[in-house]
N, CA, C and O atoms as a GROMACS GRO file, in nm:
protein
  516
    1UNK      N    1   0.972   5.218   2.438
    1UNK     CA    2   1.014   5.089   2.387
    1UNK      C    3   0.890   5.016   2.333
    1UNK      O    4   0.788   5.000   2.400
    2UNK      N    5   0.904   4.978   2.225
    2UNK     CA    6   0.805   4.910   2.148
    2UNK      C    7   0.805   4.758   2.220
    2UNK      O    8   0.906   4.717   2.278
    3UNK      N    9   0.673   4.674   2.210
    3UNK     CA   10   0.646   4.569   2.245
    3UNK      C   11   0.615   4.488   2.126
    3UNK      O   12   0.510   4.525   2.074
    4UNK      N   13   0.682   4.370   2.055
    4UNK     CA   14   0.668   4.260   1.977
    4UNK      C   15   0.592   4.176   2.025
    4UNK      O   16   0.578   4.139   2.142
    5UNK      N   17   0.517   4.130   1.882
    5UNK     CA   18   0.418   4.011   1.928
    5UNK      C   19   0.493   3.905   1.867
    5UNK      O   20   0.555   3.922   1.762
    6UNK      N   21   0.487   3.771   1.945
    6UNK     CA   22   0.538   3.614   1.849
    6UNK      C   23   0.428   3.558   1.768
    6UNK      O   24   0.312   3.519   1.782
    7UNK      N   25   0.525   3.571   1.668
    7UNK     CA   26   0.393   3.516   1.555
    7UNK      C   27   0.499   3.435   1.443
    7UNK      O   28   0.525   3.445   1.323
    8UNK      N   29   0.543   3.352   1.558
    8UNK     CA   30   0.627   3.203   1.499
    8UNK      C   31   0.542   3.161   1.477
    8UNK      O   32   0.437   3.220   1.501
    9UNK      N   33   0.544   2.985   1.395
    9UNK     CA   34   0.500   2.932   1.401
    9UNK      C   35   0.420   2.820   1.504
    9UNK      O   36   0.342   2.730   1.475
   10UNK      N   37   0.458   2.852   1.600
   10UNK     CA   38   0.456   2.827   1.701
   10UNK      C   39   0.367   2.850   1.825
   10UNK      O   40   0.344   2.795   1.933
   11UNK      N   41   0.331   2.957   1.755
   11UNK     CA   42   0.163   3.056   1.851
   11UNK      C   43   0.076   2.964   1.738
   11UNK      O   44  -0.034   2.926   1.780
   12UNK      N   45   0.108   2.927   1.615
   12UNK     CA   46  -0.007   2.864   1.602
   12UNK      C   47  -0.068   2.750   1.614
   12UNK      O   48  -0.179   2.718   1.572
   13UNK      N   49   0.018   2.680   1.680
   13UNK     CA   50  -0.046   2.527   1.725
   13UNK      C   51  -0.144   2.548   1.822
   13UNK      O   52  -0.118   2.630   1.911
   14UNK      N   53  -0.279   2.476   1.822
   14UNK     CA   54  -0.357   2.459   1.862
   14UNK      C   55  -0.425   2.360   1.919
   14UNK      O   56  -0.430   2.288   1.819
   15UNK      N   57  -0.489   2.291   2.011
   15UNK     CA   58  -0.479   2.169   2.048
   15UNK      C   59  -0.690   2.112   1.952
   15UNK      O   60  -0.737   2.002   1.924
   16UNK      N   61  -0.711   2.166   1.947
   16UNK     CA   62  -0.826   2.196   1.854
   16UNK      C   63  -0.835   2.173   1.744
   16UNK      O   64  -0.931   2.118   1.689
   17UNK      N   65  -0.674   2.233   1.665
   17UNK     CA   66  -0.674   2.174   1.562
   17UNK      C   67  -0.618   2.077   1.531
   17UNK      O   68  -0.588   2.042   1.416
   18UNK      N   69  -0.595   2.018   1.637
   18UNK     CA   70  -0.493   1.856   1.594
   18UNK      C   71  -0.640   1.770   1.624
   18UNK      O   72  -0.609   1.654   1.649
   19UNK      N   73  -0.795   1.789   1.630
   19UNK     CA   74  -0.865   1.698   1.596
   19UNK      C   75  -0.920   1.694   1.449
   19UNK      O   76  -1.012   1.617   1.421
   20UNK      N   77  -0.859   1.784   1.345
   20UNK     CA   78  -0.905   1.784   1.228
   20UNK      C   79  -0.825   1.633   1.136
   20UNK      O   80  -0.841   1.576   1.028
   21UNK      N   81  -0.748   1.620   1.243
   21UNK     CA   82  -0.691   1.462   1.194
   21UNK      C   83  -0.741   1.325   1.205
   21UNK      O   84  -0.680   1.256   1.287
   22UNK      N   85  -0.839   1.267   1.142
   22UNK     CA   86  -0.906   1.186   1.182
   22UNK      C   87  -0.835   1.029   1.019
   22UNK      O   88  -0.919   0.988   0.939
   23UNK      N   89  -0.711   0.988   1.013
   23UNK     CA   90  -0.665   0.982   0.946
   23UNK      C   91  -0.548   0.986   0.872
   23UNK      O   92  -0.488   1.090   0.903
   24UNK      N   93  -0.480   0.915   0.781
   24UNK     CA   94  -0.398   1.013   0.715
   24UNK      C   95  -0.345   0.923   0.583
   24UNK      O   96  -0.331   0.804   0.557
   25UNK      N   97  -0.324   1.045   0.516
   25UNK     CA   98  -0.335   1.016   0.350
   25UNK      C   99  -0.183   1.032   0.306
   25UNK      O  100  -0.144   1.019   0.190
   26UNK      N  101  -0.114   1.059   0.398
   26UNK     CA  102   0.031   1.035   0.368
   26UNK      C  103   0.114   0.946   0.501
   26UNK      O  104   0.077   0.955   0.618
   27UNK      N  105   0.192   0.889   0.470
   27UNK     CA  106   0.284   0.778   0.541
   27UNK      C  107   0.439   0.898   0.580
   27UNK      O  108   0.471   0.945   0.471
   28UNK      N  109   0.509   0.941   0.661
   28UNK     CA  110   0.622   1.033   0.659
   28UNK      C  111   0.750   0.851   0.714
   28UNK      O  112   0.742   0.776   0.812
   29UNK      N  113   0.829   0.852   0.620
   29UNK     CA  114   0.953   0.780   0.684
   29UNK      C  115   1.025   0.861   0.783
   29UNK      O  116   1.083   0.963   0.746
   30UNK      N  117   1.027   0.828   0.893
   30UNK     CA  118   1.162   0.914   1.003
   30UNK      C  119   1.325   0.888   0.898
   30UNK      O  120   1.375   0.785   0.852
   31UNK      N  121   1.359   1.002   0.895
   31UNK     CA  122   1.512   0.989   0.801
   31UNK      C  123   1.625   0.892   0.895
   31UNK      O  124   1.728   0.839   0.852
   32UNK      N  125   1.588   0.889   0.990
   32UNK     CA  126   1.730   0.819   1.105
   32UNK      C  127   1.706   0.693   1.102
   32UNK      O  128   1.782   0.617   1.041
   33UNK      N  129   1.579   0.641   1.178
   33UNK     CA  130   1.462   0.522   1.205
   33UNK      C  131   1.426   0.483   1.080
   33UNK      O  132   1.305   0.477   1.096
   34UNK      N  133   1.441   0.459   0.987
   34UNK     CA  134   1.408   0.390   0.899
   34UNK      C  135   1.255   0.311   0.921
   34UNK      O  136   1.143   0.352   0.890
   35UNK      N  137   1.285   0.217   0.968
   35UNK     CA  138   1.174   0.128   1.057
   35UNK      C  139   1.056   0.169   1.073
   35UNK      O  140   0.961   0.091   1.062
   36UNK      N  141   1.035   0.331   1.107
   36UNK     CA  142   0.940   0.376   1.171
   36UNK      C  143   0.867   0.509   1.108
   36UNK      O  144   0.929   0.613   1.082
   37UNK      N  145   0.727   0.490   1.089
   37UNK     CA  146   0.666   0.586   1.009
   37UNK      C  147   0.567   0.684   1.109
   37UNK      O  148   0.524   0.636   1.214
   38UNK      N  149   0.545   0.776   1.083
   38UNK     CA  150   0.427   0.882   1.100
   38UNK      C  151   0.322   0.958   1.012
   38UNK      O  152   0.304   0.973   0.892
   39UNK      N  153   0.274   0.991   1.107
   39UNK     CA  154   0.089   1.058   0.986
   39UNK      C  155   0.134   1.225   0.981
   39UNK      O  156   0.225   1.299   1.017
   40UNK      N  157  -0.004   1.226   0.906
   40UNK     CA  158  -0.003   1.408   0.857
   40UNK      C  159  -0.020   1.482   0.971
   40UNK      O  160   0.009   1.602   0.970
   41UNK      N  161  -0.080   1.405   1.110
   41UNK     CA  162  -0.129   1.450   1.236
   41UNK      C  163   0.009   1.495   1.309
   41UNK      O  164   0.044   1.603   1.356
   42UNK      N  165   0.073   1.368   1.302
   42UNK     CA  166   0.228   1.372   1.358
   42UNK      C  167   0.329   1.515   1.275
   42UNK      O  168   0.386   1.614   1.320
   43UNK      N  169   0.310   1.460   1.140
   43UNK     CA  170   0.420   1.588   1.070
   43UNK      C  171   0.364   1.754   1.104
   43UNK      O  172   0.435   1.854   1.112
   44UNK      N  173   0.208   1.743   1.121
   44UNK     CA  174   0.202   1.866   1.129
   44UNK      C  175   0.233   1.966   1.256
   44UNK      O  176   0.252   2.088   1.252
   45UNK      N  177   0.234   1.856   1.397
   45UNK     CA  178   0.264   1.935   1.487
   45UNK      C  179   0.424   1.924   1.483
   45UNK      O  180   0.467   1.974   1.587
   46UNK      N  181   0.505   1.888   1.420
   46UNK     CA  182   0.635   1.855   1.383
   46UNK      C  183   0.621   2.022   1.370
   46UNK      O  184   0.637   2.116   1.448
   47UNK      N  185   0.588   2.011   1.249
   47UNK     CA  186   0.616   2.158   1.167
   47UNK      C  187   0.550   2.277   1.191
   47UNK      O  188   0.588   2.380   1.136
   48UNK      N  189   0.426   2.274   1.289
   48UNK     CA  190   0.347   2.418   1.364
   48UNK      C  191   0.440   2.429   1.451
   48UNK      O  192   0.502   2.536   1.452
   49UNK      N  193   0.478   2.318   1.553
   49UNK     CA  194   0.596   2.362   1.687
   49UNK      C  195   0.700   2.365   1.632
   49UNK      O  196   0.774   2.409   1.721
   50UNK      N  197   0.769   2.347   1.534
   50UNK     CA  198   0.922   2.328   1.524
   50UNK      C  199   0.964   2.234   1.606
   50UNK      O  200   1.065   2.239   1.676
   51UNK      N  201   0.843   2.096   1.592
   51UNK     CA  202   0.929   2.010   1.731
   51UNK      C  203   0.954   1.830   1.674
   51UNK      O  204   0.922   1.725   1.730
   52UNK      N  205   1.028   1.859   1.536
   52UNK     CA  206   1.075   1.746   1.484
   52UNK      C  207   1.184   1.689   1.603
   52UNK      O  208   1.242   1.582   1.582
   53UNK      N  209   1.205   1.750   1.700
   53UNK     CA  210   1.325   1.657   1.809
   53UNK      C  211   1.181   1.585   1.855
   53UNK      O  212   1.218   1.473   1.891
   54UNK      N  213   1.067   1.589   1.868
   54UNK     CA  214   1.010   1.506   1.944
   54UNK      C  215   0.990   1.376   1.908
   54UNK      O  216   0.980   1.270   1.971
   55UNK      N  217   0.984   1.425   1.734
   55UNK     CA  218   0.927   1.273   1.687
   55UNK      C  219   1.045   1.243   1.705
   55UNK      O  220   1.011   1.178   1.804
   56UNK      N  221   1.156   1.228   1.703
   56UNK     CA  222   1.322   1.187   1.716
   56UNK      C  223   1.330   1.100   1.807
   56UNK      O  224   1.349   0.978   1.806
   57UNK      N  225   1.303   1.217   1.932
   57UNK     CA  226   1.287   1.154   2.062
   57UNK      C  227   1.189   1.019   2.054
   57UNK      O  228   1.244   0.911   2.077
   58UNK      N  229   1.139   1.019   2.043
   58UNK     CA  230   1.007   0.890   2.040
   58UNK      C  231   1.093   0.807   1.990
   58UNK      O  232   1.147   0.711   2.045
   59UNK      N  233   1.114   0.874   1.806
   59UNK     CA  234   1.196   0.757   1.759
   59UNK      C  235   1.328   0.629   1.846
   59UNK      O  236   1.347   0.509   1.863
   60UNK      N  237   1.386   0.757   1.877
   60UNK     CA  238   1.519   0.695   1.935
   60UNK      C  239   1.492   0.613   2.063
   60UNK      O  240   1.563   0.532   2.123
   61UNK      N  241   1.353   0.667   2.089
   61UNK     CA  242   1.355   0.555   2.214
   61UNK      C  243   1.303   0.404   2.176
   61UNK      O  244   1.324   0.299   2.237
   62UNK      N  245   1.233   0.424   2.065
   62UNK     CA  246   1.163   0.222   2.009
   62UNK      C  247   1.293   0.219   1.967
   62UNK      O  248   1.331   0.103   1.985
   63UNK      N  249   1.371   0.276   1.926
   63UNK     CA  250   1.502   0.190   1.890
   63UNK      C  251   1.571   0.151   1.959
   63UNK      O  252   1.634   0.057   1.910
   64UNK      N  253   1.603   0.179   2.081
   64UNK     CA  254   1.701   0.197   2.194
   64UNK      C  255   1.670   0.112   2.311
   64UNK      O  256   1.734   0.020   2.361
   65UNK      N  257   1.545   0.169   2.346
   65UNK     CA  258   1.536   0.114   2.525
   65UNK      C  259   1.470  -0.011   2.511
   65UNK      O  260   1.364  -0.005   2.447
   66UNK      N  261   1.502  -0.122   2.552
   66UNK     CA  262   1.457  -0.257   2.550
   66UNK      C  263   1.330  -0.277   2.578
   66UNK      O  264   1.254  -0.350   2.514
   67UNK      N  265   1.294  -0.191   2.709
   67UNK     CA  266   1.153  -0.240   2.748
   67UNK      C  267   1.075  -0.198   2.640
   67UNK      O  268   0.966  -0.254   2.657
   68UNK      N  269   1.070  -0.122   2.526
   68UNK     CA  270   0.967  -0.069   2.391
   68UNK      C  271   0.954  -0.189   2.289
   68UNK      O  272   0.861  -0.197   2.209
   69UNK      N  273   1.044  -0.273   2.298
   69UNK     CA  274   1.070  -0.356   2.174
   69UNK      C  275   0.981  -0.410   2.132
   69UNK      O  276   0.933  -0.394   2.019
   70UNK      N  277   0.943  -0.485   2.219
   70UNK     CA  278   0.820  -0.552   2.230
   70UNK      C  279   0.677  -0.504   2.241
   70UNK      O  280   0.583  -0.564   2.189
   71UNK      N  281   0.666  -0.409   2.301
   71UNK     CA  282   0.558  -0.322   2.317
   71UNK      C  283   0.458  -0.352   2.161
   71UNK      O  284   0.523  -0.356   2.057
   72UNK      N  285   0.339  -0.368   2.155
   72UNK     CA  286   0.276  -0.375   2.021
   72UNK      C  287   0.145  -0.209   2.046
   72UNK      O  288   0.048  -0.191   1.973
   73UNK      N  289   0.175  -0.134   2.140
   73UNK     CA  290   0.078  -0.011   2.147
   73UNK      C  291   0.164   0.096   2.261
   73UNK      O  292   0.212   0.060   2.368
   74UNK      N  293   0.164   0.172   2.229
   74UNK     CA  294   0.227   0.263   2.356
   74UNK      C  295   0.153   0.422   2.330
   74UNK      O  296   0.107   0.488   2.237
   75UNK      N  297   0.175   0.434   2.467
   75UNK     CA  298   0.124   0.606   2.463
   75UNK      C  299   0.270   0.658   2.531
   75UNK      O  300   0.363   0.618   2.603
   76UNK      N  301   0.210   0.801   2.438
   76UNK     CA  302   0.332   0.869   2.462
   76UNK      C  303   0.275   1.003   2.516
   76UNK      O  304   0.185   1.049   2.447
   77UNK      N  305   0.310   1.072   2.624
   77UNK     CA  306   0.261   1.207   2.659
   77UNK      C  307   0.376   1.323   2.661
   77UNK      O  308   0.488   1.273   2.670
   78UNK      N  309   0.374   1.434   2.656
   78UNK     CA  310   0.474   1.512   2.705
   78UNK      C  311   0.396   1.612   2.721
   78UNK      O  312   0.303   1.660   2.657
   79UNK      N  313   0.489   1.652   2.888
   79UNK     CA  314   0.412   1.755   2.996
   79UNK      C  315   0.510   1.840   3.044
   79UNK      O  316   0.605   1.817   3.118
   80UNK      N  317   0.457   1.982   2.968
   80UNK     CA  318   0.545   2.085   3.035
   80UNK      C  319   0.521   2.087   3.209
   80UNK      O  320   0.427   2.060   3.284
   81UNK      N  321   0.648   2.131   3.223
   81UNK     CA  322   0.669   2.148   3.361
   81UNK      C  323   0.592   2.302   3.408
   81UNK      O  324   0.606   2.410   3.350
   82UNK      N  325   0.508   2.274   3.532
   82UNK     CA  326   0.409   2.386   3.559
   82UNK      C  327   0.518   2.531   3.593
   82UNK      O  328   0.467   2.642   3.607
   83UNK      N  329   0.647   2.512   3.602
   83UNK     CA  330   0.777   2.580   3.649
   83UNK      C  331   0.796   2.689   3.485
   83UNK      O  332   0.859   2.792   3.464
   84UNK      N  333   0.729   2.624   3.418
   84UNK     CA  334   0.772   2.673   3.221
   84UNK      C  335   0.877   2.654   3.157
   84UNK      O  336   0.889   2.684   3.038
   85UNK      N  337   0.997   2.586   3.251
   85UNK     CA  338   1.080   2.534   3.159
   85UNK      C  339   1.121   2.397   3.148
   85UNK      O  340   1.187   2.354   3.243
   86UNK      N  341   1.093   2.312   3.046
   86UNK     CA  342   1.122   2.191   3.028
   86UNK      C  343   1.012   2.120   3.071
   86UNK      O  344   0.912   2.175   3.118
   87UNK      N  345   1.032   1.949   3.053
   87UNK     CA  346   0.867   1.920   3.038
   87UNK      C  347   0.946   1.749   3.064
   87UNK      O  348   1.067   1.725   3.064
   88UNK      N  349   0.858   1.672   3.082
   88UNK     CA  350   0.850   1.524   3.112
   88UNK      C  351   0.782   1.441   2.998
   88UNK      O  352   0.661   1.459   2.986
   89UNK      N  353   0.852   1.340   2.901
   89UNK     CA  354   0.778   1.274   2.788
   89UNK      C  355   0.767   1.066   2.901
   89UNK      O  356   0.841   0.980   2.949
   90UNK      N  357   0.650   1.092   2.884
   90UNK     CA  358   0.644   0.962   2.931
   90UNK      C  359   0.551   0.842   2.855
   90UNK      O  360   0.436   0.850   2.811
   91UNK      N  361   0.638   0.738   2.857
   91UNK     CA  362   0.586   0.657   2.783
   91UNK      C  363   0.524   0.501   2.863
   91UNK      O  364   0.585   0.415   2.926
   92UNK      N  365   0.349   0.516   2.821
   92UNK     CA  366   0.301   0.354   2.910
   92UNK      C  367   0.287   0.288   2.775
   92UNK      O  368   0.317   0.332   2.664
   93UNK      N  369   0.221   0.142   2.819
   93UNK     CA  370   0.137   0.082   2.800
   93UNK      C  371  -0.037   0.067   2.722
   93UNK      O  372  -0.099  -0.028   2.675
   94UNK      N  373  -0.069   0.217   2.740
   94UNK     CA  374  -0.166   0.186   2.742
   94UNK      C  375  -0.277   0.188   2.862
   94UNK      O  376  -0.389   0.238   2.865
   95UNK      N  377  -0.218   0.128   2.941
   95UNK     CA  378  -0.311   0.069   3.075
   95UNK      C  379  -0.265   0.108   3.204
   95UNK      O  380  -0.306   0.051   3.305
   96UNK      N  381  -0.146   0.242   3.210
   96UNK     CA  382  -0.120   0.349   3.275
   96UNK      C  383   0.019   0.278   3.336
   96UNK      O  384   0.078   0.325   3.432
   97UNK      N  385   0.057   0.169   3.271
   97UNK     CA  386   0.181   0.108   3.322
   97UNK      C  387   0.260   0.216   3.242
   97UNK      O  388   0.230   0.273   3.137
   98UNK      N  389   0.391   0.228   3.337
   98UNK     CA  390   0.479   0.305   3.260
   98UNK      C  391   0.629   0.249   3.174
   98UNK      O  392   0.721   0.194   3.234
   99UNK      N  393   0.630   0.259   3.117
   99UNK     CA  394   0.768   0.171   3.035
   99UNK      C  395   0.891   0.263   3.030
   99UNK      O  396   1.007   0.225   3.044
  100UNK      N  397   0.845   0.401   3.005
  100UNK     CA  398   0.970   0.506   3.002
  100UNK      C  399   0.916   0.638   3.064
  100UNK      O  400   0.802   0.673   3.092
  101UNK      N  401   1.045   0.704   3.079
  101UNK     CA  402   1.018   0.822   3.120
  101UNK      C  403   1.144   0.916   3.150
  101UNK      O  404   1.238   0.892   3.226
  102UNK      N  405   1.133   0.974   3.109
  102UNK     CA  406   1.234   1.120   3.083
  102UNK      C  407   1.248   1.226   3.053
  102UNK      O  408   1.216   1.267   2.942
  103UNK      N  409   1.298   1.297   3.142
  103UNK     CA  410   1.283   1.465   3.158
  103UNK      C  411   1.375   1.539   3.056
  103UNK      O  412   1.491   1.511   3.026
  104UNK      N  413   1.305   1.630   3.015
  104UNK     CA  414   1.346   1.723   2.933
  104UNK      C  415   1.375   1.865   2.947
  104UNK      O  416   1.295   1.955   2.975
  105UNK      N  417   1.522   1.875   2.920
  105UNK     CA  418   1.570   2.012   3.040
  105UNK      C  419   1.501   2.165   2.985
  105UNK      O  420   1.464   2.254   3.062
  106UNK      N  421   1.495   2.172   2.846
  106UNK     CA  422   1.416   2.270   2.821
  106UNK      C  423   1.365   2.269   2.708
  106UNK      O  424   1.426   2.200   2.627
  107UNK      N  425   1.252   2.333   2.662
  107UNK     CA  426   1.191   2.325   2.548
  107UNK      C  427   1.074   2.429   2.577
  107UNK      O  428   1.018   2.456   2.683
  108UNK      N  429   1.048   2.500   2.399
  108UNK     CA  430   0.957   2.594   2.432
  108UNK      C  431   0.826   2.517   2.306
  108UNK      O  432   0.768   2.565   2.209
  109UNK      N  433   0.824   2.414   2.355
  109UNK     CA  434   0.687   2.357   2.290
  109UNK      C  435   0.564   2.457   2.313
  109UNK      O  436   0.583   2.509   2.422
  110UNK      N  437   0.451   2.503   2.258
  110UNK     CA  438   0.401   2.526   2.275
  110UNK      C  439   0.237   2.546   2.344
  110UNK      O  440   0.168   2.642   2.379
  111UNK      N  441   0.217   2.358   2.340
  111UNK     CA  442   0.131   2.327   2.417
  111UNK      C  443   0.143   2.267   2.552
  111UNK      O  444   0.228   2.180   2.568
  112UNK      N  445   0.083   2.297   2.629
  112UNK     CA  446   0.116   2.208   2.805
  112UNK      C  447   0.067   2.049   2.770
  112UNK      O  448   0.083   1.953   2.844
  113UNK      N  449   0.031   2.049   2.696
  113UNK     CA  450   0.095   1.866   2.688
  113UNK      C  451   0.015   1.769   2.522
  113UNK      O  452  -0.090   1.792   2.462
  114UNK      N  453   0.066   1.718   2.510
  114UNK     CA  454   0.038   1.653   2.388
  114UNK      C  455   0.045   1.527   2.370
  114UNK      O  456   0.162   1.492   2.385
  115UNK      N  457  -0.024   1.439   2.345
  115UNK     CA  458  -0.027   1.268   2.315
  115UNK      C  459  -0.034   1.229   2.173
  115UNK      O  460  -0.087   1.273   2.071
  116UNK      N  461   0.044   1.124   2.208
  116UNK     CA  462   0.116   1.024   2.069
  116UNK      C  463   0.078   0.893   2.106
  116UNK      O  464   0.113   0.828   2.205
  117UNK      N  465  -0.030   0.851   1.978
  117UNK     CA  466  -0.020   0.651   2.030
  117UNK      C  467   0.067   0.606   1.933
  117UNK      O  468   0.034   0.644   1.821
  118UNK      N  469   0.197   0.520   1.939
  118UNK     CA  470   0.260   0.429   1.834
  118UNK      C  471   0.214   0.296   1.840
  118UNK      O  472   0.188   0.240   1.946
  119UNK      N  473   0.202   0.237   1.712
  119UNK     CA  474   0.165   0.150   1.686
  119UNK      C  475   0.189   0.096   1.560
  119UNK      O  476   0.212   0.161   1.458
  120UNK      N  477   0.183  -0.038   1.571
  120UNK     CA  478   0.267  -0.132   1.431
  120UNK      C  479   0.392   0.016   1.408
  120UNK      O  480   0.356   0.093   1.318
  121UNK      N  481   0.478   0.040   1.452
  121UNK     CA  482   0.614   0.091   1.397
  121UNK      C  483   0.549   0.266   1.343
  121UNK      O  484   0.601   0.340   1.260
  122UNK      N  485   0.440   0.287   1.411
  122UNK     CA  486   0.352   0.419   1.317
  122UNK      C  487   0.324   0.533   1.457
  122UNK      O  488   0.235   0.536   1.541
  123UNK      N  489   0.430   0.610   1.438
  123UNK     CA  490   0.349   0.697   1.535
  123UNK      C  491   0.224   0.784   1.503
  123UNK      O  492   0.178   0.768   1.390
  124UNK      N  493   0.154   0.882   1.592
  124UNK     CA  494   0.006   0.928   1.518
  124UNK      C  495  -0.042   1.031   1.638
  124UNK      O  496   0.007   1.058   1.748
  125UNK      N  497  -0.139   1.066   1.582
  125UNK     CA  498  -0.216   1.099   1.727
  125UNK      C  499  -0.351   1.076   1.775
  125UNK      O  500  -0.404   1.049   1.667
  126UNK      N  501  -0.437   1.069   1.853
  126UNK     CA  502  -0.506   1.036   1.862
  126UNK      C  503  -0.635   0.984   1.808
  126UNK      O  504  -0.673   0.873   1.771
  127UNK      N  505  -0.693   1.107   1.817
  127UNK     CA  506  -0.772   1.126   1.653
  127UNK      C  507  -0.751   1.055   1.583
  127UNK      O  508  -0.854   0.991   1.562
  128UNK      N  509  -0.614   0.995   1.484
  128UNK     CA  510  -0.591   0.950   1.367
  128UNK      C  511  -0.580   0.810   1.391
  128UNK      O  512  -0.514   0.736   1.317
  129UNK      N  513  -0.694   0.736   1.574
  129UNK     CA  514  -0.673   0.612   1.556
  129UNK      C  515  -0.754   0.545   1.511
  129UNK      O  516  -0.732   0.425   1.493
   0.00000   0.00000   0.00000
């Protein structure tokens, strides 16, 4: 029996290369969120993971959960579960207060964890602050 290698797109996200983002020269509108924009930093791990539900997710939560509304900076993390399936996106403050948080039953993201700062209505990533 032959053995396959994965060579989705998906083996190639790198956490290394999401510091080549220092920036960004394009604005992405979320199609649902109107309201709410992202960087080349954001679209690209969109499109290395196949994980446009994340920016979704984010999205749907400044739209939704009250305690975000107001928020003028938030961090966003998501942490695979050390178990390998499914992962925890949690959202502070900033200043390790937590505002949200919710588990995610499965997902084959590819990195054990990844951060998002939103701000003025712009999600991003680090680097690109």
């Amino acid at each position: 029996m032959s053995q396959t290698t994965n060579t989705s797109k998906k083996s190639s996200l790198r956490k290394e290369d999401l510091m080549q983002f220092t920036g960004s020269e394009t604005w992405y509108r979320h199609s649902l969120f109107r309201q709410f924009l992202y960087t080349d930093g954001a679209q690209y791990v969109a499109e290395q993971a196949e994980a446009y539900w994340l920016i979704d997710k984010i999205m749907a939560c400044h739209a939704s959960v009250s305690k975000l509304a107001g928020e003028e900076f938030c961090v966003w993390d998501l942490n695979l579960n050390d178990e390998g399936e499914g992962a925890t996106l949690i959202c502070t403050d900033g200043n390790e207060n937590e505002l949200h948080r919710e588990k995610i039953p499965f997902t084959d993201f590819p990195l054990k964890t990844i951060r998002f700062y939103f701000q003025n209505k712009t999600l991003f990533l680090p680097s690109e602050y």
